[in-house]
N, C-alpha and C positions, 0 to 999 in steps of 0.2 A: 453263871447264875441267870441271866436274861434269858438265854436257851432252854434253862431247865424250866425258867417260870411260863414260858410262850406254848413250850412242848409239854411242859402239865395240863393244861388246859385242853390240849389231842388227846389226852385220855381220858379225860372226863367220862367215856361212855365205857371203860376198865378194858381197854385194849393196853394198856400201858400201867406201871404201877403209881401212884399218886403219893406214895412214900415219902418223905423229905421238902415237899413243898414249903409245907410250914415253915421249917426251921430254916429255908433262906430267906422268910421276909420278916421285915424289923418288926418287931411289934408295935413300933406306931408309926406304922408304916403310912402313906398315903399313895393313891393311886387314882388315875383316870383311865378306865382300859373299854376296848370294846364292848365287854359283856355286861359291863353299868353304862354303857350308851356315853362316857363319859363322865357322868355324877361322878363325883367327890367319892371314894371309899377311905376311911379313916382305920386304923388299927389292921392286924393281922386276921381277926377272925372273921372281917366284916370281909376283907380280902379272897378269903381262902371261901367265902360263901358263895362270894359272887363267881368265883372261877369253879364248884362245885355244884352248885345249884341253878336251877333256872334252864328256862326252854333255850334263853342266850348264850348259857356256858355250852348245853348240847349242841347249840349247832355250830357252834365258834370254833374252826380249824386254822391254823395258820403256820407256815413254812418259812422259817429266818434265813435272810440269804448273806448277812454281811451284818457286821457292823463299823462302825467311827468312833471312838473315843474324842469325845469335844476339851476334856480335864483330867485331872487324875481319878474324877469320883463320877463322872456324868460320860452314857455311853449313846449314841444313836445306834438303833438296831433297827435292820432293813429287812422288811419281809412281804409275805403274800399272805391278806387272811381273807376266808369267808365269814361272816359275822350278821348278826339280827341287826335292826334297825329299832328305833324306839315301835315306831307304828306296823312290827312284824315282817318287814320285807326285807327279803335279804341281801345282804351286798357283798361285792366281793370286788376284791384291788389290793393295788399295795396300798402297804401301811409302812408306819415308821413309830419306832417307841422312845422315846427318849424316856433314860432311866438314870437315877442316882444311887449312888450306894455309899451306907454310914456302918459305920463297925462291920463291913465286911458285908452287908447283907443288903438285900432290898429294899429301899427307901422311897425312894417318889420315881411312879412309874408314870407316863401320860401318852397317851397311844392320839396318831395324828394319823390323817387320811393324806397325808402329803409328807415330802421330805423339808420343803422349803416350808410350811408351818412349823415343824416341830423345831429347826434353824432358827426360824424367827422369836420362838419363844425361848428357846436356849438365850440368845442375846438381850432379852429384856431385863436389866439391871434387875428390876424390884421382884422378888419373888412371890408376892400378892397380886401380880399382873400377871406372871403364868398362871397361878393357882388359882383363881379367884372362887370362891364358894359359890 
């Protein structure tokens, strides 16, 4: 499900089918991903907007190369994206997603420019301290 939702966003520009995205993520879903710079995305539609729309989803590529299972429900996924910046400049490196999943689907997804940030926020007990609004 992580693959599908990273490699949906490669096709943004309909080289790919964009089919079934929806239906892997929870509906009240939440998300920090490259293409919102970050910000808070709440709900599926707000989701599926930001991975579909915006000069950020077009230019947002990225290649999973691995992932780690941290629990039975929370996975680290290891990859390479090119991606906008708030102030339009582009960047590109690894990245790392740490993601949850609830009934089977996409739950809280939070994209980190580092392997040992997204580590570090996995072990923060309070989950208002990852999340923060």
């Amino acid at each position: 499900m992580v693959r599908l939702l990273v490699e949906h966003v490669r096709g943004v520009l309909g080289k790919e089918s964009t089919a079934g995205i929806r239906e892997v993520i929870h509906p009240h879903a939440e998300m920090r991903l490259l293409v919102s710079f970050g910000k808070l995305l709440a709900g599926r539609a707000a989701i599926v907007e930001a991975l579909e729309q915006g000069r950020a989803a077009v230019a947002f590529r990225a290649h999973v190369r691995g992932f780690d299972w941290l629990d039975d429900v929370t996975v680290l996924s290891f990859g390479h994206a090119r991606y906008l910046l708030e102030d339009g400049e582009v960047a590109e490196g690894d990245v790392c997603w740490q993601t949850e999943f609830r009934d089977g689907l996409l739950w809280r997804v939070h994209a980190f420019d580092s392997e040992a940030d997204a580590r570090r926020s996995y072990d923060v007990e309070d989950w208002n301290e990852r999340w923060p609004n």
